[in-house]
C-alpha positions in Angstrom: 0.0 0.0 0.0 2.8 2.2 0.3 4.7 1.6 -2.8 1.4 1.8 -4.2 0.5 5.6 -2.7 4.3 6.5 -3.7 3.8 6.0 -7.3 0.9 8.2 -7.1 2.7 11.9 -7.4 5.6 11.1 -4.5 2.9 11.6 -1.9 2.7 9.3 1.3 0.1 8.8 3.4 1.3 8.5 6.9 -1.9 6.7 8.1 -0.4 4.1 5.9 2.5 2.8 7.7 2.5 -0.3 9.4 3.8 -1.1 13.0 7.4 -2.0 12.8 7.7 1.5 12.0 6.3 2.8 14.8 8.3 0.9 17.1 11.3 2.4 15.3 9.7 6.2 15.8 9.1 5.0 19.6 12.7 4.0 20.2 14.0 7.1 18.6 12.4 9.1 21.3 14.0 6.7 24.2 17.9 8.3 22.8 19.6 10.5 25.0 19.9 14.4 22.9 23.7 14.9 24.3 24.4 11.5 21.6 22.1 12.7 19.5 23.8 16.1 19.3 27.0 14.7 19.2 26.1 12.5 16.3 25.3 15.4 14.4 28.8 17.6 15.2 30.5 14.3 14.0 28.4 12.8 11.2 27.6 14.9 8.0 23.5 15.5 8.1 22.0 14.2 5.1 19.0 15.8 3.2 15.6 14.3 4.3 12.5 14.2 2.1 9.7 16.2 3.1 6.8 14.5 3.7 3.6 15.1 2.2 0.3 13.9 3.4 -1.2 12.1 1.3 -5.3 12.3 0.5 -7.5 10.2 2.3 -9.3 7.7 0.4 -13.2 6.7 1.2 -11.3 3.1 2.3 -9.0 4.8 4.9 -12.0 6.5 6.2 -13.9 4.0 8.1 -11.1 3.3 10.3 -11.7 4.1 13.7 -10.8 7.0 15.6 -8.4 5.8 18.0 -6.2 4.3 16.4 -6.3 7.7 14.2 -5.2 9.3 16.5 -2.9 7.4 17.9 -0.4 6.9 14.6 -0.8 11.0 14.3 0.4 11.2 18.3 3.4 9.1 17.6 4.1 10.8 14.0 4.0 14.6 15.4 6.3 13.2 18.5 8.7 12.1 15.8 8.9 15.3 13.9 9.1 17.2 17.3 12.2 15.4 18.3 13.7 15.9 14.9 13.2 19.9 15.2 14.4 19.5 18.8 17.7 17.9 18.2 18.9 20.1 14.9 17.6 23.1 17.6 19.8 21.8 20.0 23.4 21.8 17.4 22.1 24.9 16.5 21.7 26.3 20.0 25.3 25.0 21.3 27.3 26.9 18.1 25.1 30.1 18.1 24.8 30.0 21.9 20.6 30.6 21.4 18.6 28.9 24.2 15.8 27.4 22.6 12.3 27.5 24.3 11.4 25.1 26.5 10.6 21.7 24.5 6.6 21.2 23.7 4.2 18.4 22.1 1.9 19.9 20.5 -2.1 18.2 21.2 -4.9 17.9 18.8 -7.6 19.5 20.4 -10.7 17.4 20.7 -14.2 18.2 18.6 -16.0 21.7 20.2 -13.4 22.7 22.4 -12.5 25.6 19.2 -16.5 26.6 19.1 -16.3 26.9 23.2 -13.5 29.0 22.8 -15.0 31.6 20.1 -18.3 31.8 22.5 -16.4 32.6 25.6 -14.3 34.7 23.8 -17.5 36.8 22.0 -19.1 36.3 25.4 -16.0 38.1 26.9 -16.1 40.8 24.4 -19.8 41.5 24.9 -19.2 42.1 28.7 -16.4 44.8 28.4 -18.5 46.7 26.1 -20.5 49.2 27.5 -24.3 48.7 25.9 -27.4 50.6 26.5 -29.2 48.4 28.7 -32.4 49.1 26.4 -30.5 47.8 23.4 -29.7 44.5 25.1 -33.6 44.3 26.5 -34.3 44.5 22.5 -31.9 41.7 21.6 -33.9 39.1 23.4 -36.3 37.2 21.6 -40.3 37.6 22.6 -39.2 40.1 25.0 -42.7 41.4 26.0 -42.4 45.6 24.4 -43.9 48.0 26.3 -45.7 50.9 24.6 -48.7 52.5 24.7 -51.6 52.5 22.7 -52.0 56.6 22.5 -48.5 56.6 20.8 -49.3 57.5 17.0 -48.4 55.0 14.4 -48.0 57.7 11.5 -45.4 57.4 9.3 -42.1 59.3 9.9 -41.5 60.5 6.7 -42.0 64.4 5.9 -44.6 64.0 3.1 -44.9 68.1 3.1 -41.9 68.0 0.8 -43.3 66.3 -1.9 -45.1 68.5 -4.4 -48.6 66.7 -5.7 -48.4 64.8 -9.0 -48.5 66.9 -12.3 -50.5 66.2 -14.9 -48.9 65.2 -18.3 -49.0 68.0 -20.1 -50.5 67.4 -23.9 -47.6 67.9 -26.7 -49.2 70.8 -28.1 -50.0 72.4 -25.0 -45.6 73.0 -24.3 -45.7 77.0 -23.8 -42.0 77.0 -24.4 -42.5 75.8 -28.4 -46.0 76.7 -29.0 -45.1 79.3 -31.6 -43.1 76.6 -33.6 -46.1 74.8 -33.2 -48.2 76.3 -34.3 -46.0 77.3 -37.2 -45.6 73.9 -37.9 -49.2 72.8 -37.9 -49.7 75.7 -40.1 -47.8 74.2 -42.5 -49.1 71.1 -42.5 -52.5 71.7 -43.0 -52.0 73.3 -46.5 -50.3 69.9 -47.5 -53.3 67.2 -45.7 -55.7 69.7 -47.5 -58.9 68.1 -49.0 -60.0 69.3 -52.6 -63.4 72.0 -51.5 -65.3 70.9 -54.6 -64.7 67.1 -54.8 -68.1 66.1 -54.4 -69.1 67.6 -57.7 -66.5 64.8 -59.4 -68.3 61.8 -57.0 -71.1 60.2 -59.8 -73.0 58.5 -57.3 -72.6 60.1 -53.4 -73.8 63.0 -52.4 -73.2 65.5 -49.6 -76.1 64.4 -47.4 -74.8 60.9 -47.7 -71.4 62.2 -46.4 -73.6 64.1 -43.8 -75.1 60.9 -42.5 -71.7 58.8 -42.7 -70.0 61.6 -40.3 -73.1 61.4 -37.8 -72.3 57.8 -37.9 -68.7 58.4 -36.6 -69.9 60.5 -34.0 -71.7 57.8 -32.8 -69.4 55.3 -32.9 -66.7 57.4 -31.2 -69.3 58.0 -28.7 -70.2 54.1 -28.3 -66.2 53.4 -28.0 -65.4 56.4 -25.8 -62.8 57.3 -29.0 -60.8 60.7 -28.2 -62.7 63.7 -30.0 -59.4 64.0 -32.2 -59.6 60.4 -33.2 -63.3 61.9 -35.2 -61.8 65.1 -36.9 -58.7 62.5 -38.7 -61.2 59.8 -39.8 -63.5 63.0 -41.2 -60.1 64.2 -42.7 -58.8 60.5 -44.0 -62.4 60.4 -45.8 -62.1 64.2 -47.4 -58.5 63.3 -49.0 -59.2 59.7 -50.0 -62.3 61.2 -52.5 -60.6 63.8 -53.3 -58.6 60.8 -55.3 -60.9 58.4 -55.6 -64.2 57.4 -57.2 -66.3 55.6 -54.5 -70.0 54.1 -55.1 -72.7 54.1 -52.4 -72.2 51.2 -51.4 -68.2 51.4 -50.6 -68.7 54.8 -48.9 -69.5 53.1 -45.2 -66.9 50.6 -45.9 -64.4 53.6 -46.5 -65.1 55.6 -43.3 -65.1 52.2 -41.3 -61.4 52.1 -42.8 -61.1 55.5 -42.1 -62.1 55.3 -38.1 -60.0 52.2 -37.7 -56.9 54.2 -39.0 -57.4 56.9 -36.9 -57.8 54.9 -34.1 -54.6 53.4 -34.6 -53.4 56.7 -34.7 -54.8 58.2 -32.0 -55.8 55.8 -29.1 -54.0 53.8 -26.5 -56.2 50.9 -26.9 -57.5 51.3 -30.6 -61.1 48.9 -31.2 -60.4 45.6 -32.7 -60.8 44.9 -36.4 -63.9 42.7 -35.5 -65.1 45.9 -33.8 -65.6 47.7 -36.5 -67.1 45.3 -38.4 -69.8 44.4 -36.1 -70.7 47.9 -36.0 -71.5 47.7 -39.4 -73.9 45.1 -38.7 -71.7 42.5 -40.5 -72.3 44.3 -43.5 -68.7 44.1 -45.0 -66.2 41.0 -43.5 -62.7 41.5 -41.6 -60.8 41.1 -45.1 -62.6 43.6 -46.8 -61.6 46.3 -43.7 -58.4 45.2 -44.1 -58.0 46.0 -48.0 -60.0 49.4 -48.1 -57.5 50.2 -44.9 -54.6 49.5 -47.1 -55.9 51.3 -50.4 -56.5 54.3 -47.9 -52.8 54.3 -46.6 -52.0 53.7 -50.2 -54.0 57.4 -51.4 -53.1 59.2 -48.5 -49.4 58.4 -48.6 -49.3 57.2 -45.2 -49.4 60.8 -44.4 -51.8 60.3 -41.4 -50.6 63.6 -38.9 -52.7 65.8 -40.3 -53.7 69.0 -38.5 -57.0 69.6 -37.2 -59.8 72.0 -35.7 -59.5 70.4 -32.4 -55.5 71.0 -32.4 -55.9 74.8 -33.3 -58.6 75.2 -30.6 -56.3 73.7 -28.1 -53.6 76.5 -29.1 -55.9 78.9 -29.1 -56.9 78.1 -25.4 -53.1 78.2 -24.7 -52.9 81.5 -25.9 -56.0 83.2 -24.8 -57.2 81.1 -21.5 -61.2 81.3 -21.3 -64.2 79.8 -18.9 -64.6 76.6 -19.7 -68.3 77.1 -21.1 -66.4 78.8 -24.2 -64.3 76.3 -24.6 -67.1 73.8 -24.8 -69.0 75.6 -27.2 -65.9 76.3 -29.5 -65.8 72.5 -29.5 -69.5 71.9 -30.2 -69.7 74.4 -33.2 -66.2 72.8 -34.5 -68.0 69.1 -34.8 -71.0 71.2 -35.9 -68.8 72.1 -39.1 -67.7 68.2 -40.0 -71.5 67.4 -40.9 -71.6 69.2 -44.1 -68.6 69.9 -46.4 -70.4 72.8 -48.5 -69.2 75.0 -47.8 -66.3 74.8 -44.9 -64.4 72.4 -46.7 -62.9 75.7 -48.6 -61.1 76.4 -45.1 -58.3 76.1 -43.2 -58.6 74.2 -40.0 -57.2 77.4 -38.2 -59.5 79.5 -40.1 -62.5 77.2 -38.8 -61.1 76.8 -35.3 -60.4 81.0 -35.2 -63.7 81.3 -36.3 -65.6 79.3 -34.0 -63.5 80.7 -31.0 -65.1 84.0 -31.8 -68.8 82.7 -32.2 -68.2 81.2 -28.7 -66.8 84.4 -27.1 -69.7 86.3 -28.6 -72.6 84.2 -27.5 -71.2 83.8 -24.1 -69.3 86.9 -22.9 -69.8 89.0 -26.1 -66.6 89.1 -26.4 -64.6 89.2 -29.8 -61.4 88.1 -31.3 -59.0 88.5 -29.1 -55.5 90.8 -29.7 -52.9 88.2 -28.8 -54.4 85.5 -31.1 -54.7 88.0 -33.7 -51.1 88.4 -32.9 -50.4 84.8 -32.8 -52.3 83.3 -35.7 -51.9 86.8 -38.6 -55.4 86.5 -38.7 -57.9 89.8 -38.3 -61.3 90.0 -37.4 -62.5 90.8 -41.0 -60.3 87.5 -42.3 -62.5 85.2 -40.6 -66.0 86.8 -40.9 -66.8 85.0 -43.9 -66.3 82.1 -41.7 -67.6 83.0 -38.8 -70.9 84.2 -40.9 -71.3 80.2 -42.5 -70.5 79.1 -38.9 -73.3 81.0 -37.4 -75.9 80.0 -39.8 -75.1 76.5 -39.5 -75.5 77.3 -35.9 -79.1 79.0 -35.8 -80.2 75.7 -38.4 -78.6 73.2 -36.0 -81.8 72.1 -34.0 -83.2 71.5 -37.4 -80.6 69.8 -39.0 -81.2 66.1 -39.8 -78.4 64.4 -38.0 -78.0 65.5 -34.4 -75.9 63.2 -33.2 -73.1 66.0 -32.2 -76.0 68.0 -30.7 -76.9 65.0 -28.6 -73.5 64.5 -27.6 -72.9 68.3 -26.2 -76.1 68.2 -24.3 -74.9 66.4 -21.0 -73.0 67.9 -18.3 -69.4 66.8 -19.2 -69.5 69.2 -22.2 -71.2 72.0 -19.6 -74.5 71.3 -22.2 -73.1 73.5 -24.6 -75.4 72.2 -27.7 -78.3 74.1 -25.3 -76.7 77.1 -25.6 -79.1 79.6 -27.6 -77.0 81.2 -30.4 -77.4 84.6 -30.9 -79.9 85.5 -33.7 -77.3 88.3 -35.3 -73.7 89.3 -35.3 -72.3 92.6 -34.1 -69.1 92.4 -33.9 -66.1 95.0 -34.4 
């Protein structure tokens, strides 16, 4: 066994060795250290080979303790007399005095743990604790405190300014005026053509009329952002501008239209099946799905464009008002998408501008306003041709054939702003 564990990397296992060699480690203690030391002053000392424990196989581990510890006793007294002897030579030339001679013993299982606790223990008594610290170390220490003591949280909550609304993109005061620069840009380019109907050979305006009421119903029914209405009125404009529709395609494009604009607009847009179970089934998933692609297709996938709602909102920016004018300027902007003869032939800023100042007037008899004159380059006689086709419309509302937006601004959210009684002339200056 030996040989064998010698063969494997020079190491020896000295649990290994057998008995005769103890008895020759045992007699080696029993020689006097004067012969020993005069052995080594007369003999030459030749090089031992260190020893290196070997590792313990899973065999040499069921053998018992004992005898263990025993071959490890007798093998650390050998290598303590070796150290002491060549200590000795040394000492008796140098004239050192060596420290007195020791075995070293193993110490037995836990004695190593009792040592660390009485040391920590030890440690713990020379420091000088708050006794209420220590009470609060103990486990299920029974805390007293008394019920009227407030439980309130100790943060400072003063600090901490309430939560801000997001403010909307166009409503950033900082770039408003390249805003609004920008939106009048665009709204020349996502211009419909004013006199397209008369190129449609078989739609009319009142069937326009009734396809926007529809809308505003549908928005209404899905809870669809007011903006989400004016693109899908605007998607429909553009594409006949282009295109050649027959009677019975025209529901089919504003479906397309609404779903685009949804996508556009809304966090959670309505699901293709959506819109067509609004139309009653009446055209199928695919068909939506092509007429949204040929409207992409016309439009350019130009789908930003600017609207009445957006110019009313810098409008407000610029020239704050109650809130009963803002509703009304709403109101008589939807007012305007029911019939395309004859606002079509204006800007969205005109038509925004111009219901802003029907609204002041029939509220606060008020007028256009010098900052948004300032603002927007228009003048009060620029926008009385529209404000004069507004206000018509207006006094013909309640008489109008589709009142789905006057239904809409009757309840309280919108301050009931379709009640309003418009004024039965102008006088403006």
């Amino acid at each position: 066994m030996a040989s064998a564990n010698r063969g494997q990397g020079g190491a020896i296992d000295l649990t290994t060795q057998d008995n005769p060699n103890q008895e020759n480690m045992l007699s080696r203690l029993r020689v006097p250290v004067k012969n020993t030391v005069e052995n080594q002053e007369n003999i030459n000392p030749k090089q031992s080979n260190r020893t290196v424990l070997g590792v313990l196989q899973n065999n040499q581990r069921s053998r018992s303790h004992l005898q263990r510890g025993a071959k490890q006793g007798a093998s650390s007294q050998v290598l303590s007399c070796k150290n002491d002897d060549s200590g000795k030579g040394l000492a008796e030339r140098s004239g050192y005095k060596p420290p007195a001679f020791q075995i070293h013993v193993d110490e037995p299982d836990g004695a190593c743990a009792r040592k660390q606790v009485s040391k920590k223990s030890t440690v713990e008594d020379t420091l000088k604790l708050n006794p209420s610290i220590v009470k609060c170390r103990q486990p299920l220490a029974t805390i007293d405190m008394s019920m009227d003591v407030g439980f309130d949280s100790p943060m400072d909550m003063s600090v901490i300014e309430a939560e801000e609304k997001p403010a909307n993109t166009n409503e950033v005061s900082d770039y408003a005026a390249e805003i609004h620069k920008h939106l009048r840009e665009m709204e020349i380019k996502c211009r419909p053509k004013a006199g397209y109907m008369k190129k449609q050979p078989d739609i009319t305006n009142s069937m326009r009329a009734i396809l926007v009421d529809w809308l505003v119903e549908v928005g209404e029914e899905y809870k669809l952002q007011n903006e989400t209405l004016y693109l899908a009125v605007n998607y429909i404009d553009r594409f006949l501008s282009s295109m050649s529709v027959l009677r019975g395609k025209l529901q089919l494009v504003g479906t397309a239209a609404m779903l685009l604009a949804s996508k556009f607009e809304e966090i959670y847009a309505p699901e293709v099946a959506e819109f067509v179970y609004i139309t009653d089934d009446t055209y199928t998933k695919k068909q939506v799905l092509r007429m949204e692609h040929l409207v992409l297709k016309v439009l350019s996938f130009d789908l930003a464009a600017p609207t009445i709602n957006q110019f009313l909102t810098q409008y407000f920016l610029h020239q704050p008002v109650d809130d009963k004018i803002e509703s009304l300027s709403m109101f008589l902007g939807e007012l305007s998408l029911i019939d395309s003869d004859p606002f079509l032939k204006y800007l969205p800023s005109q038509m925004a501008a111009a219901a802003f100042v029907l609204a002041n007037y029939t509220i606060a008899r008020g007028s256009w306003p010098r900052s948004l004159e300032e603002v927007t380059g228009y003048s009060l006689d620029d926008l009385m041709p529209c404000v004069t086709d507004l206000h018509e419309t207006y006094l013909n509302a309640a008489q109008h054939a589709q009142q789905s937006v006057r239904e809409k601004y009757k309840g309280t959210k919108y301050h009931k702003a379709s009640l309003i009684e418009p004024p039965a002339k102008l006088f403006l200056n």
